[in-house]
C-alpha positions as CSV (number, residue, x, y, z in Angstrom):
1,X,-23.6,-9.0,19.6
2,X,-21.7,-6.3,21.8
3,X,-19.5,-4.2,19.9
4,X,-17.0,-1.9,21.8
5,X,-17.1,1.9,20.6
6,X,-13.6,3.1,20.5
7,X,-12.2,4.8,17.6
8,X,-8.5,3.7,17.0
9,X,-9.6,1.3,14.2
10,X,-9.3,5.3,12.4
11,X,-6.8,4.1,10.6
12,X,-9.4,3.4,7.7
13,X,-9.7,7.3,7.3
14,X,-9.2,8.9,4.4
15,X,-5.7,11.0,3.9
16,X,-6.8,14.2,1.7
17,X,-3.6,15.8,2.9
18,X,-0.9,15.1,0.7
19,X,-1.2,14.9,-3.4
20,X,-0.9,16.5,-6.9
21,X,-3.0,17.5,-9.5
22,X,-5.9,15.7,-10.5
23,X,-6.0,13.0,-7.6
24,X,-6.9,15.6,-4.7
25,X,-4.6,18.8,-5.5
26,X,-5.5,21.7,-7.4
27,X,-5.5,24.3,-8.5
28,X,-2.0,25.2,-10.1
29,X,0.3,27.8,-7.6
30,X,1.3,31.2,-9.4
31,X,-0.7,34.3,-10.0
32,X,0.6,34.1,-13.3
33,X,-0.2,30.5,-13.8
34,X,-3.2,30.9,-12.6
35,X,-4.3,33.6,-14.8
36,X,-3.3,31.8,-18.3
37,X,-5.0,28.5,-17.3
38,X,-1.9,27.1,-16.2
39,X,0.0,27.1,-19.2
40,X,3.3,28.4,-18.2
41,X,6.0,24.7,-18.7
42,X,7.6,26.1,-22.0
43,X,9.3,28.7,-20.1
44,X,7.8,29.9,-16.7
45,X,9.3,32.7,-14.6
46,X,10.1,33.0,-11.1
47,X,8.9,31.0,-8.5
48,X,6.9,29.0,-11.5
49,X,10.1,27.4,-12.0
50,X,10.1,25.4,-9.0
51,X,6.8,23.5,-9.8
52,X,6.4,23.8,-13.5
53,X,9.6,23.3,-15.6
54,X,13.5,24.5,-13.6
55,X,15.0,25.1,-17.3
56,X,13.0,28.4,-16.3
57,X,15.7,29.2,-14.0
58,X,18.0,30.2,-16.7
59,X,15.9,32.9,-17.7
60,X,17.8,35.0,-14.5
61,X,20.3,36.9,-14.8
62,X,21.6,38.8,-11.4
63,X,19.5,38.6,-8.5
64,X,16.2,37.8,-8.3
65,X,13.4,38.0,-5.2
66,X,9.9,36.3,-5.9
67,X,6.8,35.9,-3.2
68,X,3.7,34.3,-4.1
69,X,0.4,34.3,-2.1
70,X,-2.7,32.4,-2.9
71,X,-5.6,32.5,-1.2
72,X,-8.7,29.4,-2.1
73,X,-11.7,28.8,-1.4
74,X,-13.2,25.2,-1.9
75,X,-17.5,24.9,-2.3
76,X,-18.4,21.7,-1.3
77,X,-22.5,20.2,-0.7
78,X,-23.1,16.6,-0.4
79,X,-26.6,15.5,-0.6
80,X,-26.7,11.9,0.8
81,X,-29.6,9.9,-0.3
82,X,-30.8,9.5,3.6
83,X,-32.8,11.5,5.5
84,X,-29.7,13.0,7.0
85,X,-29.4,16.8,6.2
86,X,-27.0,18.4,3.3
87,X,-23.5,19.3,4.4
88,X,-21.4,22.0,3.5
89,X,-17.7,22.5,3.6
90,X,-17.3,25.8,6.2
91,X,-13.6,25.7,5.8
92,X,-13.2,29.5,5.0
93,X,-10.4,30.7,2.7
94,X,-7.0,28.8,2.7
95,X,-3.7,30.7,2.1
96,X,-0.8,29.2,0.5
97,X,2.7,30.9,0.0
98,X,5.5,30.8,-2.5
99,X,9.2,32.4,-2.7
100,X,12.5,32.1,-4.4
101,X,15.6,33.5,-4.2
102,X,17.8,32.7,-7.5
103,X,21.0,34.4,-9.1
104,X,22.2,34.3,-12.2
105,X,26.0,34.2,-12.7
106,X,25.7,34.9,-16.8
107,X,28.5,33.1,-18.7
108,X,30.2,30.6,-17.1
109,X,32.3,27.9,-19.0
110,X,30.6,26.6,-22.0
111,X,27.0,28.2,-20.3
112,X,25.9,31.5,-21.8
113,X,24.1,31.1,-18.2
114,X,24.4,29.5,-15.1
115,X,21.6,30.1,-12.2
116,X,20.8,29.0,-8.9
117,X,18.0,29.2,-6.9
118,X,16.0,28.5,-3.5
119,X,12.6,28.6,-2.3
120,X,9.3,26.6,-1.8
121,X,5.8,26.3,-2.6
122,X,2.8,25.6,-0.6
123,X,0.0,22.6,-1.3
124,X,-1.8,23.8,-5.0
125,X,-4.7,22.2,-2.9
126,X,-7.2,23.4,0.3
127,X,-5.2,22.4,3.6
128,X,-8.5,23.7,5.8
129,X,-11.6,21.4,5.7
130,X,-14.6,21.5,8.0
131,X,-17.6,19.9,8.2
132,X,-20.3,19.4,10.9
133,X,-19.0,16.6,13.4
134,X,-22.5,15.0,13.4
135,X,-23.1,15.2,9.8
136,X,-23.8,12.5,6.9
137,X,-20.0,12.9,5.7
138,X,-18.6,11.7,9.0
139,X,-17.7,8.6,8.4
140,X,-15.5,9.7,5.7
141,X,-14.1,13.3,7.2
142,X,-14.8,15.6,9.9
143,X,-12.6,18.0,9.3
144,X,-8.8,18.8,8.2
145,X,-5.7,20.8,9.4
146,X,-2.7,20.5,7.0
147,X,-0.3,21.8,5.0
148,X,2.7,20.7,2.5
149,X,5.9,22.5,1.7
150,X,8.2,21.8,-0.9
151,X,12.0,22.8,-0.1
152,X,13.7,23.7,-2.9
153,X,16.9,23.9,-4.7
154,X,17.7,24.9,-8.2
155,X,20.5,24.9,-10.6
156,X,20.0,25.4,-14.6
157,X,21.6,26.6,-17.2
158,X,21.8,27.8,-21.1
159,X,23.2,27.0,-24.4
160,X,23.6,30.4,-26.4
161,X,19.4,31.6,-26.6
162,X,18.5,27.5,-28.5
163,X,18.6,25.5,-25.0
164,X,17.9,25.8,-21.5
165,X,18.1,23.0,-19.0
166,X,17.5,22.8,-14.9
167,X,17.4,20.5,-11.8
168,X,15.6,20.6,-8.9
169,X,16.5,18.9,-5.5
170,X,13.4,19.0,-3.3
171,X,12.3,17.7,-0.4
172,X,8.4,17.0,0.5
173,X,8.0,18.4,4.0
174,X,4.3,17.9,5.5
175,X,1.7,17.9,8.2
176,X,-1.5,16.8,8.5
177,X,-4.0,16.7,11.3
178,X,-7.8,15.7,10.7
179,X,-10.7,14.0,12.2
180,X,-13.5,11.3,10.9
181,X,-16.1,9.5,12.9
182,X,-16.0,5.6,13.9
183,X,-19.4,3.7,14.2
184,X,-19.4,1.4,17.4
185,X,-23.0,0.3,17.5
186,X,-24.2,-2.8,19.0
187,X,-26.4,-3.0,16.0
188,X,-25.8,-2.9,12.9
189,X,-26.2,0.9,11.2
190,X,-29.0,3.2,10.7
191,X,-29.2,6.9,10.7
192,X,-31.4,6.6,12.9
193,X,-28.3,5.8,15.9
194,X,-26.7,9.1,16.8
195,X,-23.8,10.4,17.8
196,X,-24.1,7.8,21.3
197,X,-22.1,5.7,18.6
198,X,-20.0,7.3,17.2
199,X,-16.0,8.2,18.3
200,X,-14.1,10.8,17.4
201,X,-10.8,9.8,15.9
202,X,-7.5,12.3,15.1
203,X,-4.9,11.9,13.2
204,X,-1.7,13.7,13.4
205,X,1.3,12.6,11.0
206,X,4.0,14.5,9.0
207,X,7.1,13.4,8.0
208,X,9.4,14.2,4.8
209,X,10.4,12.6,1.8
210,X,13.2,13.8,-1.1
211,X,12.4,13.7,-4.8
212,X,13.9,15.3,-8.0
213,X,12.1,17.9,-10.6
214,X,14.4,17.9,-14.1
215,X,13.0,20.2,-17.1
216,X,14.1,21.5,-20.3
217,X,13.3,24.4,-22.8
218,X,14.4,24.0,-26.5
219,X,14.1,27.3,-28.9
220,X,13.9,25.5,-32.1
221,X,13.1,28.9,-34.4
222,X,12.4,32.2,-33.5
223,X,9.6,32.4,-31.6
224,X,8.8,29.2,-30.4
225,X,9.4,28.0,-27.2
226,X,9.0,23.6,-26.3
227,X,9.5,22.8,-22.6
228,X,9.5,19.2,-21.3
229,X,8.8,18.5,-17.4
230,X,9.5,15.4,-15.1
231,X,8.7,14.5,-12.2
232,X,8.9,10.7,-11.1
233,X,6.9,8.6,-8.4
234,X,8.1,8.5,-5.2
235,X,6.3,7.6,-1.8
236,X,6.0,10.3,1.2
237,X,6.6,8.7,4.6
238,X,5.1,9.7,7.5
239,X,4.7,9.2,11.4
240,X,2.7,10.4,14.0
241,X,-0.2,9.6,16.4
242,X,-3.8,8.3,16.2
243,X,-5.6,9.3,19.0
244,X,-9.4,8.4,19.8
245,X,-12.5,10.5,21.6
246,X,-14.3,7.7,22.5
247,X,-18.2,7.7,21.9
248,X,-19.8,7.3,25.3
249,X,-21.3,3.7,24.7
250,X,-17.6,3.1,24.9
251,X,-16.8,4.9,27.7
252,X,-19.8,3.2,29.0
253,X,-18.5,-0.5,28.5
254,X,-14.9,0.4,29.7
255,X,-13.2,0.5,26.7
256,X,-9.5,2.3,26.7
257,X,-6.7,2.4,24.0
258,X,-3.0,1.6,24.7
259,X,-0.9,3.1,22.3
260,X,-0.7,5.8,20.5
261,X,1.8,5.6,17.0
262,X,1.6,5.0,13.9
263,X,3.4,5.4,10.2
264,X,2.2,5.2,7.0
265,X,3.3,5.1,3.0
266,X,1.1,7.4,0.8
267,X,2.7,7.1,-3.2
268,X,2.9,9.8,-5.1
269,X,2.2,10.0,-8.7
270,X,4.4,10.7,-12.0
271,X,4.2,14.4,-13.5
272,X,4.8,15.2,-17.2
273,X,4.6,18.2,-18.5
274,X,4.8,20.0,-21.9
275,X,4.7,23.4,-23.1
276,X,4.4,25.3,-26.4
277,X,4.6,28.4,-26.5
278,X,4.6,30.7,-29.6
279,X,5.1,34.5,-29.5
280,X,2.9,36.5,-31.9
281,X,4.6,39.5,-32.6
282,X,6.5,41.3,-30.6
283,X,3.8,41.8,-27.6
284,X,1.9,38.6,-27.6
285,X,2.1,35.4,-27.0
286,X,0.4,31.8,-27.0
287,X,1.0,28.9,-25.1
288,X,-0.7,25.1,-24.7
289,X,0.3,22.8,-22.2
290,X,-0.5,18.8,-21.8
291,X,0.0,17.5,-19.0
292,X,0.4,13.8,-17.8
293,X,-0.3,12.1,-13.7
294,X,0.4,8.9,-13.0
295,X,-2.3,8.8,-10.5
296,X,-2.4,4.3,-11.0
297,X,0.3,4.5,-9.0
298,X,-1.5,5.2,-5.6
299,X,-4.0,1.7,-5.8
300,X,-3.6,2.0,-1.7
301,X,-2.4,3.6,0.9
302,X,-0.7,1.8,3.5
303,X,-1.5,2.4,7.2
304,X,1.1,0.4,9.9
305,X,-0.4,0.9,13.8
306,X,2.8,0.7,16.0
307,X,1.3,-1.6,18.8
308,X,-1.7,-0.1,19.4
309,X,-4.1,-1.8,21.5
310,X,-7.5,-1.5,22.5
311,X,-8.5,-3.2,26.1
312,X,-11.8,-3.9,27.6
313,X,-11.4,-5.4,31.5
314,X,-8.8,-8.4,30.7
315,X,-9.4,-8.4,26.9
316,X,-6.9,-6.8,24.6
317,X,-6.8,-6.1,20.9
318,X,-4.2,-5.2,18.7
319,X,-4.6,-3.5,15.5
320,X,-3.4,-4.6,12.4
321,X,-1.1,-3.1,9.4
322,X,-3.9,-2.3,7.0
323,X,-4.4,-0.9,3.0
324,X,-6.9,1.6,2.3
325,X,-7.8,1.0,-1.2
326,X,-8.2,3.8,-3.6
327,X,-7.8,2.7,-7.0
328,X,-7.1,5.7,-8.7
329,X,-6.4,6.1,-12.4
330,X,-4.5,8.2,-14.8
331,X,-5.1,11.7,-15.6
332,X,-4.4,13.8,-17.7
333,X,-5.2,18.0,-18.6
334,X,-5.0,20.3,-21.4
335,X,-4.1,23.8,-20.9
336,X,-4.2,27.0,-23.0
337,X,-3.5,31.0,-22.4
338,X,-1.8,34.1,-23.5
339,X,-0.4,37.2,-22.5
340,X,-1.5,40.3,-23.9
341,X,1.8,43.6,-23.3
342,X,-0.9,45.9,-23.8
343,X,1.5,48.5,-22.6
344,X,4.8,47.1,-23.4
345,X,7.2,46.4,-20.5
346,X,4.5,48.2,-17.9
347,X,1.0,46.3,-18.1
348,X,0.4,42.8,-19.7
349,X,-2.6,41.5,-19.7
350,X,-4.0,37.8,-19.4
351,X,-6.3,35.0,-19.7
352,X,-6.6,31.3,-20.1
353,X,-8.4,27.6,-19.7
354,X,-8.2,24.5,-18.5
355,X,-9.6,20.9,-19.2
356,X,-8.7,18.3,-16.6
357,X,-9.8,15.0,-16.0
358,X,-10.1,13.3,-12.3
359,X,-8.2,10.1,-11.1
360,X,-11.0,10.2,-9.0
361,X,-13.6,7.1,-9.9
362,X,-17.1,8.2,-9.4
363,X,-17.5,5.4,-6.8
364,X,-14.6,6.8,-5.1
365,X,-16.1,10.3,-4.8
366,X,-16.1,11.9,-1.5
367,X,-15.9,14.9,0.3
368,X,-12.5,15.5,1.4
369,X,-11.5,17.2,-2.3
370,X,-13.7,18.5,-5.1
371,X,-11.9,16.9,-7.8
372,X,-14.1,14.7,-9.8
373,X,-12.6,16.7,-12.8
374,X,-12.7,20.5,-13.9
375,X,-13.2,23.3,-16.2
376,X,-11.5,26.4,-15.7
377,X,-11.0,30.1,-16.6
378,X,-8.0,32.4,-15.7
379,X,-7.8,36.2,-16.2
380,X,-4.5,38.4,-14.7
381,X,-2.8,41.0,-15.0
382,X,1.1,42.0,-14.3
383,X,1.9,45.5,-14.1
384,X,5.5,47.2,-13.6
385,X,6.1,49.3,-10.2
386,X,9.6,51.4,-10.5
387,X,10.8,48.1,-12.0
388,X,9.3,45.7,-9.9
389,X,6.6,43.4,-11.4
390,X,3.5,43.0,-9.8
391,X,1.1,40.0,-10.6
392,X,-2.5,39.5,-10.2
393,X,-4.5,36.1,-11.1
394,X,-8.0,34.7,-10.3
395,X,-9.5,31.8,-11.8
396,X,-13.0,29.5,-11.4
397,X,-13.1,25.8,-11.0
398,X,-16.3,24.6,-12.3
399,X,-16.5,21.2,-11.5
400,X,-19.2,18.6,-12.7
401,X,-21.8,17.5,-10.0
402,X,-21.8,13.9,-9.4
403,X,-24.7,11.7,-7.9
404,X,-23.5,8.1,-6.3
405,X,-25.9,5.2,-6.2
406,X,-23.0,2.5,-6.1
407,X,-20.8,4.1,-3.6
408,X,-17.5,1.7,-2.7
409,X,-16.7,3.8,0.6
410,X,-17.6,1.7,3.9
411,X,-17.8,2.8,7.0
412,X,-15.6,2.5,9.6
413,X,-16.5,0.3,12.6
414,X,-14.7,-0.8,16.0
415,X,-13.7,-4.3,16.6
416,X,-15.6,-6.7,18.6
417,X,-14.3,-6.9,22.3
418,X,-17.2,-9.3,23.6
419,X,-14.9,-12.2,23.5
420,X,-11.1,-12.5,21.8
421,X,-13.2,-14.4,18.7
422,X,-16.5,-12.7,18.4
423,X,-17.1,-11.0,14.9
424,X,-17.3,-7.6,14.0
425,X,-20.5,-5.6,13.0
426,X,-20.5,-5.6,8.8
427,X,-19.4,-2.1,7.6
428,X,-22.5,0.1,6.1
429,X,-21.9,1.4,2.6
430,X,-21.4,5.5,3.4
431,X,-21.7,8.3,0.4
432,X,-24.1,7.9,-1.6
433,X,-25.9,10.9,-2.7
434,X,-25.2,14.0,-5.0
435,X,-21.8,15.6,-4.7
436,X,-21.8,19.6,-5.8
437,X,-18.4,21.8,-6.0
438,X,-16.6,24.5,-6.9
439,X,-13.1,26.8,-6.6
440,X,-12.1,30.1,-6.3
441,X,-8.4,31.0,-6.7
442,X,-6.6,34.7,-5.9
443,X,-2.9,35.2,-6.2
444,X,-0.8,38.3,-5.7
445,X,3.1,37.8,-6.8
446,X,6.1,40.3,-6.4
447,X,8.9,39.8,-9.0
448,X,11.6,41.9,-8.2
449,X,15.1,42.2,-10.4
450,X,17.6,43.4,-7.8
451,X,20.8,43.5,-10.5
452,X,18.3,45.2,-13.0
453,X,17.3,47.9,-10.5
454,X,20.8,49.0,-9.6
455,X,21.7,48.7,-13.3
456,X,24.2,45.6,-12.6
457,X,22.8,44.1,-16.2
């Protein structure tokens, strides 16, 4: 039966764009972070704040400048279980920034503190993804474009030195442009059909969505430090176009698309954090951190074509609303560093470790984010420049290779434009094979106390 080869039924493409932790974003932001294994909730500094726990907020007093950079490189090789070649992720090195700007009033009514801050933070995650456009993976990805922010603003404040509390107003600004293949055989698929079959199909969406980030930080003796988290679901909304390449069979047949729009609802999961941190002495410290992602709460994601229509002669089309099921799970990590002020209050020294599990299912595994679960080191340094504080962090990803036999990904074919009732082409089961990856993660931070420096404090 005569299939038509357009590609706007893309709207079964994956969305690796836009998510936390251990669904298809990692690793943590912050050179410091980064360099204790992400342990940093009981009471994180500077920009850390904004993602990890706000009560850190309070810890300002004056003005405050932070910038973060972070540059990361994602390994990725799929070996599918074809003839078809191994693929490779040639992405190259993605950068992702960080800043805030906070001041701390100092008492203030009842507060011993009052601060207030604004900034953002980049994706914790690899916005550039690239993979050969006639490879085995591209039915599932081709390659990505994207990039989150998260707009930030802050208020927290302290009870004498036992209690530190903060809110964060934010608002999830994003883009996100990629490409995956669409069969449109008139048969139904081997490897053996190439790229005759095969549209092209873009995405380009972005759109914004608010959500809150409340923490707190509870000093129960001296030298303990408890910090609690939260972050609840919401869903990011965006719009934008679909747009199709179409494979030359189609192009061949007459095929066209009318239309162009679309939105969709991605949900976002449920964050808790908590910290304990313990100071050893007077120069060294300790801190574990267990975190908690609601990752069951994104079972789909929901894909709504704004008439979008796909014509052949005098026969027309029209896509339909559609969920993309993903099934995730829960997830959780366990984290654990120190710092080391081998010099004190000019060079502290770091390391660190982390344990997370994916809410990735095996049979879910693909190649648009290495996170089937990880193991990771952290070592950094912060050193102080006529009183500014410079960080440095690097950390390794290993992440467990994973072979697929059982694979739950289909395909993505056109519809059928033979006649307005003829059936479409069943959907081939796509990546199976062995999946192999792994992360490298720099950051570089500035920390610099203004008020300090002109001896305000």
């Amino acid at each position: 039966m005569l299939k038509q080869a357009s590609g706007l039924s893309l709207f079964m493409f994956l969305f690796p764009a836009l998510a936390f932790g251990a669904g298809l974003e990692f690793p943590d932001n912050g050179a410091m972070a980064m360099g204790r294994g992400g342990a940093v909730a009981a009471s994180p500094d500077g920009a850390l704040a904004l993602q990890y726990n706000p009560a850190g907020l309070a810890k300002n007093k004056g003005f405050h400048l932070d910038v973060e950079y972070k540059l990361s490189d994602m390994n990725v090789t799929y070996t599918p279980n074809t003839s078809e070649a191994a693929v490779s992720n040639n992405g190259g090195i993605f950068p992702a920034p960080a800043g805030l700007i906070a001041y701390g009033f100092g008492e203030v009514g009842p507060f011993s503190n009052l601060a207030i801050g604004a900034g953002g933070y980049g994706p914790s995650s690899i916005g550039v993804v690239e993979y050969p456009v006639d490879g085995a993976q591209r039915y599932a990805l081709v390659d990505s474009d994207y990039f989150i922010a998260m707009a930030t603003t802050s208020l927290a404040v302290s009870w004498e030195d036992w209690l530190d509390v903060g809110f964060n107003m934010q608002m999830a600004v994003g883009r996100a442009k990629f490409r995956k293949a669409v069969y449109g055989g008139v048969v139904e698929y081997a490897t053996a059909y190439g790229a005759d079959y095969d549209s092209v199909s873009t995405v380009d969406v972005s759109g914004s969505s608010p959500v809150w980030l409340a923490g707190i930080t509870l000093r129960p003796i001296e030298g303990l430090s408890v910090g609690l988290s939260y972050r609840p679901q919401f869903n990011f909304e965006g719009d934008g176009t679909l747009t199709t390449e179409v494979s030359t069979l189609g192009q061949a047949l007459g095929v066209e698309a009318e239309g162009d729009k679309a939105s969709m609802v991605v949900p976002f999961p449920q964050v808790a954090r908590l910290g304990l941190m313990y100071e050893l002495g007077k120069n060294c410290l300790i801190e574990t951190n267990f975190v908690y992602e609601g990752w069951s709460a994104m079972q789909t994601i929901d894909v709504v074509p704004d008439d979008i229509k796909l014509v052949k002669g005098a026969l027309e089309k029209e896509l339909p609303s559609i969920q993309i099921v993903r099934m995730y799970r829960d997830a959780w990590s366990a984290r654990v560093g120190g710092d080391w002020a081998v010099i004190p209050d000019r060079l502290t020294l770091r390391g660190g470790y982390t344990y997370e599990t994916s809410a990735i299912k095996k049979n879910y595994t693909s190649v648009d984010n290495a996170n089937w679960g990880r193991n990771a080191v952290g070592l950094g340094l912060s050193v102080n420049l006529w009183g500014a504080w410079l960080d440095l962090g690097y950390s390794h990803h290993f992440i467990p290779s994973r072979t697929l036999t059982d694979s739950k990904h289909e395909q993505t074919v056109s519809p059928c434009l033979t006649s307005a009732t003829c059936e479409d082409i069943p959907a081939a089961t796509i990546g199976n094979g062995t999946y192999e990856g792994s992360f490298d993660i720099f950051g570089l931070a500035v920390r610099v106390p203004f008020s300090e420096l002109r001896g305000d404090m």
